[in-house]
Residue frames as a rotation matrix with the C-alpha (Angstrom) as fourth column:
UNK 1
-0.814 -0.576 0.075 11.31
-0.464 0.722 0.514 -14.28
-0.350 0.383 -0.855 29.08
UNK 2
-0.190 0.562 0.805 7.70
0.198 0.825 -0.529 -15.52
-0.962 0.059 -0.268 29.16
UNK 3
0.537 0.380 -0.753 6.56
-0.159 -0.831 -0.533 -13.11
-0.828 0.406 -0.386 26.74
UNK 4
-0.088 -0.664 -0.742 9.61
-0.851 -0.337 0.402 -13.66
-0.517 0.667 -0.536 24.39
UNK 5
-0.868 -0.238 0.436 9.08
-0.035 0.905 0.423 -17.30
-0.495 0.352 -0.794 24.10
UNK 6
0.075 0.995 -0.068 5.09
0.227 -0.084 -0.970 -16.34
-0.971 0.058 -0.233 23.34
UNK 7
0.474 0.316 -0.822 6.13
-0.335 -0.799 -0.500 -14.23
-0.815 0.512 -0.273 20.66
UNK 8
-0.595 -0.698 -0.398 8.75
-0.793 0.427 0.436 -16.51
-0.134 0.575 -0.807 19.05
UNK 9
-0.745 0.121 0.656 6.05
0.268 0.955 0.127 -19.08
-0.611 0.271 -0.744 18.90
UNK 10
0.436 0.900 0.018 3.30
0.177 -0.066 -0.982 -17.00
-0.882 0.431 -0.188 17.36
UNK 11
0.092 -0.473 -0.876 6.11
-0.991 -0.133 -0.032 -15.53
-0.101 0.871 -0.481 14.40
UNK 12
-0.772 -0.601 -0.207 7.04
-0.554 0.478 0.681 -19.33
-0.310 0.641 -0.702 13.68
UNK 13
-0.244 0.833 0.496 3.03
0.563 0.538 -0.627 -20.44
-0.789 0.126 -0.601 13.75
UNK 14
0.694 0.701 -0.164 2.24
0.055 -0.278 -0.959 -17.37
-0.718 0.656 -0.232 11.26
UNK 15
-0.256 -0.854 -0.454 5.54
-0.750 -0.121 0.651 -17.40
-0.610 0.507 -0.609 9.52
UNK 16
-0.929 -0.094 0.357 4.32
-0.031 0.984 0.176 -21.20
-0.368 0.153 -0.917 8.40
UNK 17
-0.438 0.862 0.254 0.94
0.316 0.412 -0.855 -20.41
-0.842 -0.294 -0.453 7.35
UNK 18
-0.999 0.016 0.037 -0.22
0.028 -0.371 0.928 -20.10
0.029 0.928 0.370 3.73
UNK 19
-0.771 0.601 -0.212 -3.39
-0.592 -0.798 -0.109 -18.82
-0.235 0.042 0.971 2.53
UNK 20
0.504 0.770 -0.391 -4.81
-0.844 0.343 -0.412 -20.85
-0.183 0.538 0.823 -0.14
UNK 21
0.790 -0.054 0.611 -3.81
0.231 0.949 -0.216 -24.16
-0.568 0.311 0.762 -1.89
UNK 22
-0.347 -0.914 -0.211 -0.77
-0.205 -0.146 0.968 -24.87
-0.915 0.380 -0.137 -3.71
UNK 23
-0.231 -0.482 -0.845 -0.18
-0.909 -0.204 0.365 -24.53
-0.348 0.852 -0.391 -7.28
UNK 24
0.855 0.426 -0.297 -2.14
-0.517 0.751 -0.411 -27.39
0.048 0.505 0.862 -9.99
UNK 25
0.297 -0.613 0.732 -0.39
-0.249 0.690 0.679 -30.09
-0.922 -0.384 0.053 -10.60
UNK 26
-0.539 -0.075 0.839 -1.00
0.808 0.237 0.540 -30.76
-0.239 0.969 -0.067 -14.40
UNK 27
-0.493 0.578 -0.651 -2.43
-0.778 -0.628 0.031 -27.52
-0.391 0.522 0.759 -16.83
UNK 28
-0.014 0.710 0.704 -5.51
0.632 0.552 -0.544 -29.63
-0.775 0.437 -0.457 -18.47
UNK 29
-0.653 -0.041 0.756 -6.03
0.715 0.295 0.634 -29.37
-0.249 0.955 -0.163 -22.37
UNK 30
-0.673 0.652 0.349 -9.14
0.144 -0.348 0.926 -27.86
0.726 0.673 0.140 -22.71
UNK 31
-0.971 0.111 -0.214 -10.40
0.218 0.029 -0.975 -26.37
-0.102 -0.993 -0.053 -19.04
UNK 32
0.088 0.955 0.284 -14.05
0.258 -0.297 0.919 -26.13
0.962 -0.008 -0.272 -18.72
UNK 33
-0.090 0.351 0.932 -15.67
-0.713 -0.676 0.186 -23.95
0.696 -0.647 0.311 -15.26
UNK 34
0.855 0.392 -0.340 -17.23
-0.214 0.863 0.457 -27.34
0.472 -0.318 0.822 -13.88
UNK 35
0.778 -0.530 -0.337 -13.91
0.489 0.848 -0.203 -29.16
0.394 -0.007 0.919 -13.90
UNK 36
-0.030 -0.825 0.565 -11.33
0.837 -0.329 -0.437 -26.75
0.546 0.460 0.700 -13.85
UNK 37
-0.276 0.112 0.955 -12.28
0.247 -0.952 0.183 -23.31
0.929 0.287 0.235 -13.08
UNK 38
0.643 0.758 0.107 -14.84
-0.306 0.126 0.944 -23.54
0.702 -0.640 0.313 -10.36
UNK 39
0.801 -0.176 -0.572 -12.23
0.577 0.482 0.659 -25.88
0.160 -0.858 0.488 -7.98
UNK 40
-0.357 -0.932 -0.063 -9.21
0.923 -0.341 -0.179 -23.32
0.146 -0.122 0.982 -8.33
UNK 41
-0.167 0.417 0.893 -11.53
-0.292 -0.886 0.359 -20.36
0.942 -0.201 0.270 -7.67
UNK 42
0.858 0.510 -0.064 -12.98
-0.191 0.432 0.881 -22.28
0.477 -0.744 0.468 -4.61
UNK 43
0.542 -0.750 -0.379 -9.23
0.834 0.424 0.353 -22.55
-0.104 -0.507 0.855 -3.35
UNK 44
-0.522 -0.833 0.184 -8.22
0.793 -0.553 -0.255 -19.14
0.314 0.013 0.949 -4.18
UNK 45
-0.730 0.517 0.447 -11.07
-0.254 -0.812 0.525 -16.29
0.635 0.269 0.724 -4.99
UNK 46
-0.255 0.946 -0.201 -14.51
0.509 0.308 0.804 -17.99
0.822 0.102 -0.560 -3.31
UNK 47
-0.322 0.181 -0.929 -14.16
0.929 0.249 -0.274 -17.42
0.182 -0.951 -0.248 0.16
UNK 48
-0.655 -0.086 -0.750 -14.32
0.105 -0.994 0.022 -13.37
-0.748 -0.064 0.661 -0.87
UNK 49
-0.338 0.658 -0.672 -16.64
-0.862 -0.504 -0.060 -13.63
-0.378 0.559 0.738 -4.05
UNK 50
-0.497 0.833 -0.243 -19.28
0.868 0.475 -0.145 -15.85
-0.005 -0.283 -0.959 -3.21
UNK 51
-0.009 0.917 0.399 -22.48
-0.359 -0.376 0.854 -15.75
0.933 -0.136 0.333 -2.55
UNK 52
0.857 0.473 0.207 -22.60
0.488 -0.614 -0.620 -14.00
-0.166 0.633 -0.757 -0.27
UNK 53
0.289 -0.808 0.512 -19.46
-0.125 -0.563 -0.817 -11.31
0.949 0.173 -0.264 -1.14
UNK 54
0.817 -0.323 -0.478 -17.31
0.527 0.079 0.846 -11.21
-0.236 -0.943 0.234 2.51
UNK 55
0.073 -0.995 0.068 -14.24
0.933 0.092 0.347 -9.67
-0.352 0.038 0.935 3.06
UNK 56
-0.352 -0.824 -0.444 -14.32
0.217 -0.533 0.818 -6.76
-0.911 0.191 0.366 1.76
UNK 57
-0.818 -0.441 0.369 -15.24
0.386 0.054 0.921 -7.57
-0.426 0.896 0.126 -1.79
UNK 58
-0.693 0.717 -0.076 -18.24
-0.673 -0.606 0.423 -5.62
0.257 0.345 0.903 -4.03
UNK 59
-0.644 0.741 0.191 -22.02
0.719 0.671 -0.181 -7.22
-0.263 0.021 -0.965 -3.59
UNK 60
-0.236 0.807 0.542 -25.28
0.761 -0.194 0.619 -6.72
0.605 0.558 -0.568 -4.91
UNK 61
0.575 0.677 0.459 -26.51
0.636 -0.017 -0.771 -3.64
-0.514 0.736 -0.441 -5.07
UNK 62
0.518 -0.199 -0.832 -23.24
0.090 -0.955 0.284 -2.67
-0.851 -0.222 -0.477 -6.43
UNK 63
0.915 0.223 -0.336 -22.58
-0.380 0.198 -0.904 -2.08
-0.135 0.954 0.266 -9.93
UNK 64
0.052 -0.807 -0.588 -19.36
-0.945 0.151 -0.291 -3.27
0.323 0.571 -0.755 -9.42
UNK 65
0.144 0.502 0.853 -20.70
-0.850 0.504 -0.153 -6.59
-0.506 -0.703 0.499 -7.74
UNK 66
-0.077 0.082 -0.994 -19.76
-0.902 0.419 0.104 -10.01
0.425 0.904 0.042 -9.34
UNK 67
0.584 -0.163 0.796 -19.42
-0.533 0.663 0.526 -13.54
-0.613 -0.731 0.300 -8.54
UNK 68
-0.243 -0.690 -0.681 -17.28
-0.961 0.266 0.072 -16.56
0.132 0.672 -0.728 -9.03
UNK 69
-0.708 0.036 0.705 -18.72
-0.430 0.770 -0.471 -19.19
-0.560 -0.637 -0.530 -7.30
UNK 70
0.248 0.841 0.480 -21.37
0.302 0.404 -0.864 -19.44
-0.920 0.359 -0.154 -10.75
UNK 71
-0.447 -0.631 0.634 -20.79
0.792 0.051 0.609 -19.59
-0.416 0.774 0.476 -14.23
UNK 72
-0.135 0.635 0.761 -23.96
0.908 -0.227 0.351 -17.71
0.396 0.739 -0.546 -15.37
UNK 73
-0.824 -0.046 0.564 -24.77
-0.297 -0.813 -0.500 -14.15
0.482 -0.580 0.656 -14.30
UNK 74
-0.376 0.755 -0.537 -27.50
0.766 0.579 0.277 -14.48
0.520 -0.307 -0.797 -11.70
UNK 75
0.261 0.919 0.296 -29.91
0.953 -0.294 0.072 -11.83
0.153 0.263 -0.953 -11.01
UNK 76
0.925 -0.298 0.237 -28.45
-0.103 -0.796 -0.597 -9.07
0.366 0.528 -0.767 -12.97
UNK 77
0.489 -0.818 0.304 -25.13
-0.681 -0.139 0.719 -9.60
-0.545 -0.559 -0.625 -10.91
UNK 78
0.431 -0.399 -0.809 -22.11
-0.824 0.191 -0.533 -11.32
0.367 0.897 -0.246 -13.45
UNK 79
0.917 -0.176 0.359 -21.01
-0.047 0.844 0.534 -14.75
-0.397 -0.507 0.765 -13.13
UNK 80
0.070 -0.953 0.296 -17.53
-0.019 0.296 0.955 -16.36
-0.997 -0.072 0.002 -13.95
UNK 81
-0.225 -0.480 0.848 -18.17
0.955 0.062 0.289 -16.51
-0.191 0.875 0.445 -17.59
UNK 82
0.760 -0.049 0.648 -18.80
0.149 -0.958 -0.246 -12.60
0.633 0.283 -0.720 -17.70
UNK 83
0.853 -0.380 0.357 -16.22
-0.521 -0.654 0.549 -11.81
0.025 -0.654 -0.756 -15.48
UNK 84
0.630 -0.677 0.380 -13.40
0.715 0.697 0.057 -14.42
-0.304 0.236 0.923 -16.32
UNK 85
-0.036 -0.948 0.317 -10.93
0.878 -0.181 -0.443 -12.45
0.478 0.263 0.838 -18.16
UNK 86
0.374 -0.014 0.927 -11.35
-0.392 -0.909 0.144 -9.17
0.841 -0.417 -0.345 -15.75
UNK 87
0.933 -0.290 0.212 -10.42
0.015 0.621 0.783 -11.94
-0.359 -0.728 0.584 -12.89
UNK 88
0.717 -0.639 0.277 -7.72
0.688 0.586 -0.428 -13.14
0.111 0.498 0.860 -14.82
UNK 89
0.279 -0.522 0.806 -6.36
0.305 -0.748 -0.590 -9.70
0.910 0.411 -0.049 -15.71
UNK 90
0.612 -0.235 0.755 -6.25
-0.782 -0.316 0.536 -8.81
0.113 -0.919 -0.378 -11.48
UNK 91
0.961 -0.178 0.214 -4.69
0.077 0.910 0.407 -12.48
-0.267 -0.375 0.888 -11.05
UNK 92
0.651 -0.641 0.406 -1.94
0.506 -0.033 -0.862 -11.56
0.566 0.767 0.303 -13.66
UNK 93
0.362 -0.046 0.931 -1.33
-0.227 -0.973 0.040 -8.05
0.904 -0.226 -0.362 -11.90
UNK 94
-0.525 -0.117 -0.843 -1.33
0.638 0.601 -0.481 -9.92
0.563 -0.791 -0.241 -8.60
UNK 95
-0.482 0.561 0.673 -3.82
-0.537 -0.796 0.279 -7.73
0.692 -0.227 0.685 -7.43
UNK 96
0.464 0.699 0.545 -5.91
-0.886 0.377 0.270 -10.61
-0.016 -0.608 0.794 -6.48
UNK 97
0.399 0.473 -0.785 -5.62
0.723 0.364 0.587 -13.16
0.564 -0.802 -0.197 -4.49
UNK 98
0.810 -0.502 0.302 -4.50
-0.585 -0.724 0.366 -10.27
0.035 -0.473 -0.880 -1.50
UNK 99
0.681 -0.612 0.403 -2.10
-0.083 0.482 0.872 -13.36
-0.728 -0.627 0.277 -0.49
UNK 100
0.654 -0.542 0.527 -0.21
0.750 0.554 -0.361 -12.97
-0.097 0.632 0.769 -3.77
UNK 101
0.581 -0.718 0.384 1.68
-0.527 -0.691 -0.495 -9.85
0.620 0.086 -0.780 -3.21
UNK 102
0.472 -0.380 0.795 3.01
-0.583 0.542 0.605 -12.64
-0.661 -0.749 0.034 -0.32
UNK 103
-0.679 -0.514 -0.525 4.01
-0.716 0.622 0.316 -14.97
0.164 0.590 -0.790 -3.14
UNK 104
-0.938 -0.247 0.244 1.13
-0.272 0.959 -0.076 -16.97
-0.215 -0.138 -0.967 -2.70
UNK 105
-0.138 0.795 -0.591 -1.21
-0.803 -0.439 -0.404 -16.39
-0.580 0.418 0.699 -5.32
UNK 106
0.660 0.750 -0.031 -2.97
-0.728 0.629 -0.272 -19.00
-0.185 0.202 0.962 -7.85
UNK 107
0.399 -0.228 0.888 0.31
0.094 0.974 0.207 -20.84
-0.912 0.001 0.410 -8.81
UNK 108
-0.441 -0.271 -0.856 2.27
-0.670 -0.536 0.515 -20.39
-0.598 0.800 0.055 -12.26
UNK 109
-0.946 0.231 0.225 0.14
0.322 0.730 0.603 -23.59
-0.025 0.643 -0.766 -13.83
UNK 110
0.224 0.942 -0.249 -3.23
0.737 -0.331 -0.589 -22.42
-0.638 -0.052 -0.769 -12.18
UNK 111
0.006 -0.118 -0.993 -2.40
-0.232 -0.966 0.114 -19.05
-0.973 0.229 -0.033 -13.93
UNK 112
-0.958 -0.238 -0.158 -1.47
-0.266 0.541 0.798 -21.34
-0.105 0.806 -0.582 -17.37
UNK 113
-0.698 0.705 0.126 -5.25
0.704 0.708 -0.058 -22.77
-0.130 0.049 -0.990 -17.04
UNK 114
-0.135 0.417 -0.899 -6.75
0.258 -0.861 -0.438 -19.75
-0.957 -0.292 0.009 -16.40
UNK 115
-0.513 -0.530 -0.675 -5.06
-0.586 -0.357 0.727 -18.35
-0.627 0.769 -0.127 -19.35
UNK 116
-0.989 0.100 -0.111 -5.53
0.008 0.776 0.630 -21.16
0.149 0.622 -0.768 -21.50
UNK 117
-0.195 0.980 0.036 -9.71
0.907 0.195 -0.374 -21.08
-0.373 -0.040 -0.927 -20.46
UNK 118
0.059 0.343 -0.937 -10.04
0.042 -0.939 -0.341 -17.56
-0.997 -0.019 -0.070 -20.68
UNK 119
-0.603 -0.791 -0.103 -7.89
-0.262 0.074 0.962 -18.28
-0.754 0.607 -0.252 -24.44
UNK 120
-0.940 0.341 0.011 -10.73
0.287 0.772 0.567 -20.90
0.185 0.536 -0.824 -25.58
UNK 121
-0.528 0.651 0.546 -13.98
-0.041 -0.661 0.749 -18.85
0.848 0.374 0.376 -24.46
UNK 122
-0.793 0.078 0.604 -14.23
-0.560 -0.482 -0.674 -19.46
0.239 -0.873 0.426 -21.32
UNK 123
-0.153 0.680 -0.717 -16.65
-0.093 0.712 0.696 -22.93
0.984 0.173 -0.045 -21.88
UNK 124
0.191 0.441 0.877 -18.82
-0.970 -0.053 0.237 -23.66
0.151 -0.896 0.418 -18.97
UNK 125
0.670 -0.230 0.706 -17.27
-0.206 0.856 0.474 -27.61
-0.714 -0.463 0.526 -19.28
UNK 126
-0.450 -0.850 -0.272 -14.63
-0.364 -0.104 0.926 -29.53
-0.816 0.516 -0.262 -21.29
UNK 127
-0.167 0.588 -0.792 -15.36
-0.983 -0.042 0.177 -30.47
0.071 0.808 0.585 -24.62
């Protein structure tokens, strides 16, 4: 019995637990990295592709190494504005976040921003 009640409390503790942040509130006009980009990576993508990489995810000195956690590439390794729409395109896919094959990936508005940055070149702020 003890054992059953153990197990019925860890299924309703992870049953209740979500990965990342919910889902923007408003799609902004004209998203820039700074504003925009940068805080919905940092709630979905950072904790894995930072600096450094964790999880799992490529690092330096591999050629498939990137980051998000910077707009610019930084030494030789691609930042968010090289590597934006190749993000995007895994986000779409649900590839990435892992937690979105759960249903609880960037959000259909975060996805809209994305989109909509990725749309407008990917600016490193708003206009």
């Amino acid at each position: 019995m003890r054992f059953q009640v153990l197990g019925l409390l860890f299924m309703s503790t992870v049953a209740s637990c979500h990965y990342a942040a919910s889902d923007l509130v408003y799609v902004p006009d004209n998203p820039g990295y700074n504003e925009d980009v940068h805080p919905l990576f940092s709630d979905h993508c950072l904790l894995c592709h930072g600096n450094p990489a964790n999880r799992g995810a490529p690092s330096p000195p591999s050629p498939k190494a990137f980051r998000l956690d910077v707009y610019d590439d930084t030494d030789g390794v691609p930042g968010a504005n090289s590597y934006g729409e190749i993000a995007l395109s895994y986000i779409k896919s649900k590839l990435m976040p892992p937690a979105a094959k759960d249903g609880d990936g960037v959000g259909p508005n975060g996805l809209r921003m994305l989109q909509r940055w990725v749309d407008e070149g990917m600016p490193k702020t708003r206009p």
